[in-house]
N, C-alpha and C positions, 0 to 999 in steps of 0.2 A: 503493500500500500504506500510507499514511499515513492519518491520523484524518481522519475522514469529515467531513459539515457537519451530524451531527444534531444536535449539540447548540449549535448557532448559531439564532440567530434568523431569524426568515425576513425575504427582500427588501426587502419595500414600506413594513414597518410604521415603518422607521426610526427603531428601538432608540438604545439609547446607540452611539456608534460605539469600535473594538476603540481600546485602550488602548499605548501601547509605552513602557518602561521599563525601564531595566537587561539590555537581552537576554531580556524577557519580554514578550507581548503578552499582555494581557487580555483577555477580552472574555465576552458576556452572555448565555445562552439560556437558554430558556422556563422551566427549571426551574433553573439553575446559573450559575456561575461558572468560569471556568475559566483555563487558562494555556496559551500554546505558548513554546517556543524558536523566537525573533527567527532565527537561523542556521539549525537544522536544521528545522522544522516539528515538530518533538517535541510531543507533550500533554505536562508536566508535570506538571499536575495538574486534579483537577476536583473542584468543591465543589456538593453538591444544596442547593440554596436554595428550595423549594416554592415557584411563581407567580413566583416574582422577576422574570421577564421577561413576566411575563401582559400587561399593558399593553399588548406589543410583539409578542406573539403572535399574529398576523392578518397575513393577505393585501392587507387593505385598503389603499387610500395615506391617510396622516393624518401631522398634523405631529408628531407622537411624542415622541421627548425633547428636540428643541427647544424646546417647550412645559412640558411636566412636568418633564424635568432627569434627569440619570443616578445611580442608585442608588450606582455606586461610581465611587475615585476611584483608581489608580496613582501608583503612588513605586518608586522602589529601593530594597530592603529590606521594602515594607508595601504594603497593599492595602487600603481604606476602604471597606467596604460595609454600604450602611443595609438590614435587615431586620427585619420585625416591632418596631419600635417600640426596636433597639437599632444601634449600630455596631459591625459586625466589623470587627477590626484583622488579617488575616491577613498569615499570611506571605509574604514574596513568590517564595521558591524553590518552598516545597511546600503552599504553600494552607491549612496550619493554622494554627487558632485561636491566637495570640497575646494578648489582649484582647478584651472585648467590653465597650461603655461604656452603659451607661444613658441615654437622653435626659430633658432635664428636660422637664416638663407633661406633658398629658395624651396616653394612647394615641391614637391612631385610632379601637379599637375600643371604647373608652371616651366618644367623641365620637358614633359614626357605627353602630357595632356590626359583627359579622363578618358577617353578611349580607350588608347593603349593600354592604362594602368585597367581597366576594370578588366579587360584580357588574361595580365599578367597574373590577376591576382585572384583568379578563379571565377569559375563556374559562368565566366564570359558575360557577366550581367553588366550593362549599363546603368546610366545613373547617374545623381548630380555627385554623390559621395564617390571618390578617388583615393584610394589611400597610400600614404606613403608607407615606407619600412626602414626598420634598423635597429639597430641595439638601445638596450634601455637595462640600467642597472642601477644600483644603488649602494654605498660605502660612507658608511656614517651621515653626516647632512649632505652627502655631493648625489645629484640625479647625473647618470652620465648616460649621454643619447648621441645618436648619429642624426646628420639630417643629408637633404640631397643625398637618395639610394642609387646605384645603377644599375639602369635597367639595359641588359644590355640585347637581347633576341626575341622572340616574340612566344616563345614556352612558358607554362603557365611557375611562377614562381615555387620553390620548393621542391620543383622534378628533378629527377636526374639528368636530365638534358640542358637545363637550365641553370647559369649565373647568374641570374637576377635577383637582386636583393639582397645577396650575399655580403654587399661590400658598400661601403659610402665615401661621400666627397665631403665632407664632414666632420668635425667631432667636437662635441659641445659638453659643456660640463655647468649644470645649472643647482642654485642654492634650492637642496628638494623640499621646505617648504613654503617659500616664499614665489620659486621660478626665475628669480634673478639669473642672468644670463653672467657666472661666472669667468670663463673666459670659454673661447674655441679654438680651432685650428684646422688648417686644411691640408688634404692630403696631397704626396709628391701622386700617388696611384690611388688606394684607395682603403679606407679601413675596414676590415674585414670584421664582420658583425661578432663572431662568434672565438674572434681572436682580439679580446677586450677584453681583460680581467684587472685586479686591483686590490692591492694593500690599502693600512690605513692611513702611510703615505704617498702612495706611488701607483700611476696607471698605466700599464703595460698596455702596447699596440700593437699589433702590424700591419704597419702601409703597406699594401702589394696585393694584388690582385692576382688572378689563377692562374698557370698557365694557357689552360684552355681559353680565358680571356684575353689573353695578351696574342696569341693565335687567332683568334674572331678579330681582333683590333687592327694586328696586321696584312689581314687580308680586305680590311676597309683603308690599306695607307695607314695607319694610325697606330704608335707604337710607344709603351710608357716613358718617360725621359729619363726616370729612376729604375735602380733595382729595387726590390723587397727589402723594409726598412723592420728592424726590431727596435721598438722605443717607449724608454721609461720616462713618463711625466711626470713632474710635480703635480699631486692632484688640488694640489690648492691654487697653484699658477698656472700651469701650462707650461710651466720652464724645464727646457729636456735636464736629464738627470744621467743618461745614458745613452747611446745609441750603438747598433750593431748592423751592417750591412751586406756581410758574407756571412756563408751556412744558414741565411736565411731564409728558410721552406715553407712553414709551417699558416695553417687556414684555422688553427685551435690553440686556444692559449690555455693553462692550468694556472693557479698559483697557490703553491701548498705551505700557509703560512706559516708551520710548525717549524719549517726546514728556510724558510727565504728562498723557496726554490720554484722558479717559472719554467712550467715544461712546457714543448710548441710541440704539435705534431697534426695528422691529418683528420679531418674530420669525418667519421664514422658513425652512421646510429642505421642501420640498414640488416634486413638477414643474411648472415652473411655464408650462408653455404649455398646459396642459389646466384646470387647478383654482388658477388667481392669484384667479379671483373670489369661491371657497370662502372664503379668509382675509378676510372683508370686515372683520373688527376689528382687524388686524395693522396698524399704519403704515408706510405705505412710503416716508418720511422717517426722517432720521439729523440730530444734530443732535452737536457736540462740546462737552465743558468739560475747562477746566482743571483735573487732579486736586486739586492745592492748594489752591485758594480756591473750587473749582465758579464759574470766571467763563466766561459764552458765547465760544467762540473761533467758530463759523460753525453755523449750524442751514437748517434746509429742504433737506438735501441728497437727490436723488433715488435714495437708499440702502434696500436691504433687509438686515438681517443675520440668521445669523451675516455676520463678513466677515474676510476674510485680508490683513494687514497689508504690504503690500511696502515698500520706502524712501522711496518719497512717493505712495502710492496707496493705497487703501483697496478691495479689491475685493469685491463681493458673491458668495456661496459658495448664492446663490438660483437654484435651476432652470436655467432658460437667459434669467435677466434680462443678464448679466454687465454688469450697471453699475457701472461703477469711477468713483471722485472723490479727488480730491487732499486729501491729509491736512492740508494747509496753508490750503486755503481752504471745501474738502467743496463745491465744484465741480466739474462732470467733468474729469476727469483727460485731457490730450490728447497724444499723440503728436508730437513734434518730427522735421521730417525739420530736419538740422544744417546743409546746404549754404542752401537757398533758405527756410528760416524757417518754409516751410507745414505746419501741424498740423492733425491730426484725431482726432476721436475716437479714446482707448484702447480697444479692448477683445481678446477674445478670442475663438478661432473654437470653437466644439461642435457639430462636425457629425455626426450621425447618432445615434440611438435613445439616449437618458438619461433618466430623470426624477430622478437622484441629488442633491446636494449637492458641494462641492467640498472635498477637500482639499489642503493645499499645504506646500510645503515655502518655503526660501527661494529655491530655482532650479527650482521647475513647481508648476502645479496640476494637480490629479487629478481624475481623473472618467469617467463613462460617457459615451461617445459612438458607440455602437453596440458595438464592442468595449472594453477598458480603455482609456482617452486618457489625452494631457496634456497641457499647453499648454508651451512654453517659456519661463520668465519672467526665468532668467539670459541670455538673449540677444533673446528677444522676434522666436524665428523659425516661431511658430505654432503649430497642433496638427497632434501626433503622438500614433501607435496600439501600443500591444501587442499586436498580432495574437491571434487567438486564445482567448482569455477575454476575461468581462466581469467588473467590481467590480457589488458590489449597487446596489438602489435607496438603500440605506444605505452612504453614502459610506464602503469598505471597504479603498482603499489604503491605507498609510499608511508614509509616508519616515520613518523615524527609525532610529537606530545601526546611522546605515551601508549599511542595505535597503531598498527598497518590499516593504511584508508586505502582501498581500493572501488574507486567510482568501475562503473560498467560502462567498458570498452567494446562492448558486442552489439553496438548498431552496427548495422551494414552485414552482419556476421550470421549465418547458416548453422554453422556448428552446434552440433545438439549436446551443449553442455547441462548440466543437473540446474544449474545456479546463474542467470543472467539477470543479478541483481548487484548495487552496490553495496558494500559493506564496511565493515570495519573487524579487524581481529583482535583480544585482549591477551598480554604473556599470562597463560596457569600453569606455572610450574608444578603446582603440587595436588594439580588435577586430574589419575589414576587413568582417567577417560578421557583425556588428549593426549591423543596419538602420531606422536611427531617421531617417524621413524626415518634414518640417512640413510643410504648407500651413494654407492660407487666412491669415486676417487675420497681419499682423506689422509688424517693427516698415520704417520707409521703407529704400532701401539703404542706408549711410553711405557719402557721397561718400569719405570718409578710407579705406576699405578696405573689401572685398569681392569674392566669386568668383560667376561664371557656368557653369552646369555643364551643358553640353550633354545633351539625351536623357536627364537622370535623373528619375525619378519624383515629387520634391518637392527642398525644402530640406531642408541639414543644414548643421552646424557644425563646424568644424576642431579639435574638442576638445583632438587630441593634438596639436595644431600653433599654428597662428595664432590660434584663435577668431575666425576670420574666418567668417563668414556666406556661403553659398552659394547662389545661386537658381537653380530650376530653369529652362533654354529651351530653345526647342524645337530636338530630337534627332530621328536618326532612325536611331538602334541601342542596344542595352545587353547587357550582359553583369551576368553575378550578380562581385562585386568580387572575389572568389575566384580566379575566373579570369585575372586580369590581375596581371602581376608588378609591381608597381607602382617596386621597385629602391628608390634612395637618397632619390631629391626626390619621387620625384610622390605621390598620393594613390590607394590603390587603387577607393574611390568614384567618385572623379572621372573615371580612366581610362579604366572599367566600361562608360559611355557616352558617345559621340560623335555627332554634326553631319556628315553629309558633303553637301559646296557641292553643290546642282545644275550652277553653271559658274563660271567665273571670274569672273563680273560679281557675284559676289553677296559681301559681305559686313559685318560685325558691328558695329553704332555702340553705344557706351556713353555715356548721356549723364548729366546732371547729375552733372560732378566738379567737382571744384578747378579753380582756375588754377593749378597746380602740377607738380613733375615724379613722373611714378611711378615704384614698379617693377614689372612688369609679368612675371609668369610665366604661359606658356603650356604649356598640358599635353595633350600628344597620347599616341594609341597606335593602334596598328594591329590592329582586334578582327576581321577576316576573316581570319579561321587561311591561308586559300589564297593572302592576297597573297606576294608577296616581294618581297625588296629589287632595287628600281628600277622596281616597277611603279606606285606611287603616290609622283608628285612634285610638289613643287610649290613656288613660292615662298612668303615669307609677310613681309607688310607690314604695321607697324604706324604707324598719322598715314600723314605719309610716306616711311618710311622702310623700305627693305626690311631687313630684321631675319634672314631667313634664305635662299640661294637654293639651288634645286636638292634641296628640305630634302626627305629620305626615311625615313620615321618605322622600317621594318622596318631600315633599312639600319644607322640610328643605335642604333637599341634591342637590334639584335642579333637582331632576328624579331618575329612576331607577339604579341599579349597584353601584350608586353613596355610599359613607361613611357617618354617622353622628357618632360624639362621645358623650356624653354628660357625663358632669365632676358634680360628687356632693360629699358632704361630708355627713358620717353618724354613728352615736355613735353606736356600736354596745357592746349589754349588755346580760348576759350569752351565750355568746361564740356563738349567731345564727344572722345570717340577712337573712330578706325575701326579695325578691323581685315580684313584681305584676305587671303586665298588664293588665288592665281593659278598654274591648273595648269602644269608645264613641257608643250615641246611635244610629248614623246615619251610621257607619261605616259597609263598604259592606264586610271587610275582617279580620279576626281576627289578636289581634297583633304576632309580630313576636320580636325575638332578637335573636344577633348575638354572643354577648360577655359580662361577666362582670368580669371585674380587681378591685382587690383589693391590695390597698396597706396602713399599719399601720401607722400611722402620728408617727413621733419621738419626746419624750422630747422637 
């Protein structure tokens, strides 16, 4: 019963992605602006902006506003949106007009006329409204915009065939809440929308237009009189601070303030196992400088951006490249297993149907992988699914206060998903019946601690407890966790499913640990309602030492479904520990287990 997805943009064309700020997300469709409530899903409010999203209006796949750059920008309290040749300053509760700021130079339709522009900019509609484009951001009080866009062929802006609106003759920097026209500057070529970022002193640019334009230029005669410039401003003056004029590639700017580090590379947000070869003018090198002085800290790295910053990784948010490099050298980034030294390639698993983009938080990335996914990146224990629903081709989760908001990205879309509704997700860690299970790629076991979880359907993490990492091996029962009392110690996950031995000859080696001593919880339960106590016995030995005899899980637990833990310690010596089940001789049913935790005793 909640607000529909008409006024969202459709899937493929990959719009500006939804905004989140103060308990309100933003976001963009064909004709509008609009707002929901981050908590409840509420419309707040909606604003008609004629074409605003024309751009983004198609089915088609095209790089979209990776390319062109997004109309408006979110804050708490205000809302930045460039139309028709001005900036609205809205409000951020109820969507009115607060402000609206004049841009310095020339209109659009003063350059190009409203013809042509209603062409370029979708769905071919005339009209008295023409709207310009360009960058629009915001860094403490500065609103920083571009004006005069260029438009340079007659493809509908945001296609892959089309340069237009990528780049401006422009660049203005205005007091954001007043609209005083702080200072501007104009370019030797042209500023690239989506290669404009900025500290809280300094505003990184680059003037240089695309190959492929400078190609269109010169086969009309017309040839830039500059190279491709890198330049840091004053963002208070406009007074350069820096410039760089060789090695400079790059149509995407990063600036990772933790580090003073500005990485340039080519701009990607496209599926990329179908159409990597469509972007033939994009670079798929990254290269880093020092915000301060613009000195080379590493270049040539085999990066596509946008990219998502983790604490020493740089990961690409490109199709299903997922080429991650180290922030420190813009090498790939490698996996350490801690015991034996051996590493491998980082990366991440995306299994099944995406052509999205990623987004991230600091503990997962987001994405389409047949249904909603994500990777785990605070534990590095793979991908997992939101059953159910899928996010758009436009990367439409989004983590922030508090939630994953996912607006519904399924207009235009066929697929007979369960769920084409929007939502919101909440963390329940210590919820028995949220089932948040990884596989494929992650991070090696950590000899220092971890669990093996008989018969469950992938990995999961000890959120509410150890943050100990759990992998899944092979089982041969399970139960939904619900049904298993899990009591004081045990885990109702882990409980859920069990291992029952074929015979006594059989059992469990863990290898590559420490030379050290552990401690060592075992987690059984008895998931056949019809046993009872004394019918399944059995001993149970860990190394060598029998740890439990005669041990009867119904008998201990109190009956079936029920937990048992049992806690022991044990020296393990060349990096293996067995563990053994040995039925007694009266016992009608072979043993079973459920889980064994490991954890390394410290100093």
């Amino acid at each position: 019963g909640g607000p529909t997805n008409h006024n969202i943009l459709p899937r493929h064309a990959r719009g500006p992605r939804p905004q989140v700020a103060g308990g309100r997300q933003v976001f963009l469709g064909p004709d509008n602006i609009a707002a929901r409530c981050v908590y409840s899903g509420r419309e707040l409010w909606e604003r008609e902006f004629e074409r605003i999203g024309g751009p983004f209006d198609t089915t088609a796949h095209q790089a979209g506003a990776v390319w062109v750059g997004s109309p408006f920008v979110t804050l708490p309290g205000s809302v930045y949106l460039r139309y028709d040749g001005v900036v609205y300053r809205l409000d951020h509760e109820t969507g009115e007009t607060l402000n609206k700021f004049e841009l310095p130079g020339r209109s659009a339709v003063e350059i190009y006329g409203a013809d042509k522009l209603a062409g370029l900019l979708g769905r071919g509609r005339g009209g008295e409204k023409a709207l310009d484009w360009g960058h629009i951001s915001v860094q403490g009080d500065y609103l920083i915009t571009t004006t005069e866009p260029h438009m340079f062929e007659d493809e509908q802006m945001g296609n892959l065939n089309s340069h237009s609106g990528t780049s401006s003759r422009r660049l203005a920097v205005l007091d954001r809440h007043d609209g005083e026209v702080l200072w501007e500057r104009e370019a030797e070529n042209g500023y690239r929308h989506n290669a404009i970022v900025s500290s809280d002193e300094t505003l990184f640019v680059v003037d240089g237009v695309s190959e492929e334009v400078v190609e269109r230029l010169a086969r009309r005669g017309k040839t830039p009189d500059e190279e491709s410039m890198l330049l840091a401003l004053d963002i208070e003056s406009g007074e350069e601070v820096w410039s760089r004029n060789s090695d400079v590639f790059g149509r995407y700017l990063m600036y990772i303030e933790e580090r003073d580090m500005l990485v340039e590379g080519g701009a990607y947000d496209i599926d990329g196992r179908r159409r990597s070869g469509v972007l033939t003018g994009e670079p798929t090198q990254a290269s880093a400088r020092r915000g301060e002085d613009g000195e080379l800290l590493w270049g040539g790295a085999d990066l596509r951006l946008p990219g998502v910053v983790g604490t020493e990784k740089l990961i690409s948010v490109y199709g299903r490249a997922r080429r991650v490099v180290s922030l420190q050298s813009g090498e790939q980034y490698e996996r350490e297993e801690k015991h034996s030294g051996a590493s491998s390639r980082w990366s991440y698993s995306r299994s099944g149907k995406g052509c999205d983009a990623v987004n991230a938080s600091g503990h997962f990335l987001l994405f389409r992988g047949g249904d909603a996914s994500y990777h785990d990146l605070k534990y590095d224990s793979g991908q997992g699914h939101f059953r159910g629903f899928r996010t758009g081709c436009t990367s439409s989760m989004i983590p922030a206060d508090g939630v994953v908001n996912a607006l519904d990205y399924t207009r235009t879309c066929n697929c007979a998903y369960a769920h084409q509704t929007s939502l919101a997700l909440v963390h329940m860690p210590e919820d028995p019946a949220v089932m948040f299970w990884t596989r494929g790629s992650g991070a090696f076991r950590d000899p220092e601690g971890h669990g093996l979880n008989f018969g469950a359907p992938g990995r999961r993490v000890d959120v509410a407890g150890t943050e100990l990492i759990w992998y899944d091996e092979e089982g041969t029962d399970r139960r939904f966790p619900t049904a298993v009392d899990a009591g004081g110690d045990g885990i109702a996950w882990v409980v859920s499913s069990v291992r029952e031995f074929d015979s006594s000859s059989d059992s469990i080696t863990i290898d590559d640990l420490l030379e050290a001593e552990y401690t060592v919880r075992l987690h059984f339960s008895e998931l056949d309602k019809d046993v009872e106590a004394g019918e399944r016995v059995f001993d149970v030995i860990v190394g060598e030492e029998t740890v439990a005899e005669d041990f009867d899980i119904a008998a201990e637990a109190g009956g079936a479904l029920r937990a048992v833990v049992k806690w022991v310690t044990a020296e393990v010596e060349d990096g293996e520990l067995k563990v053994r089940l040995e039925s007694s001789d009266d016992s009608e049913h072979n043993p079973m287990i459920s889980g064994i935790e490991l954890k390394a005793k410290s100093d």
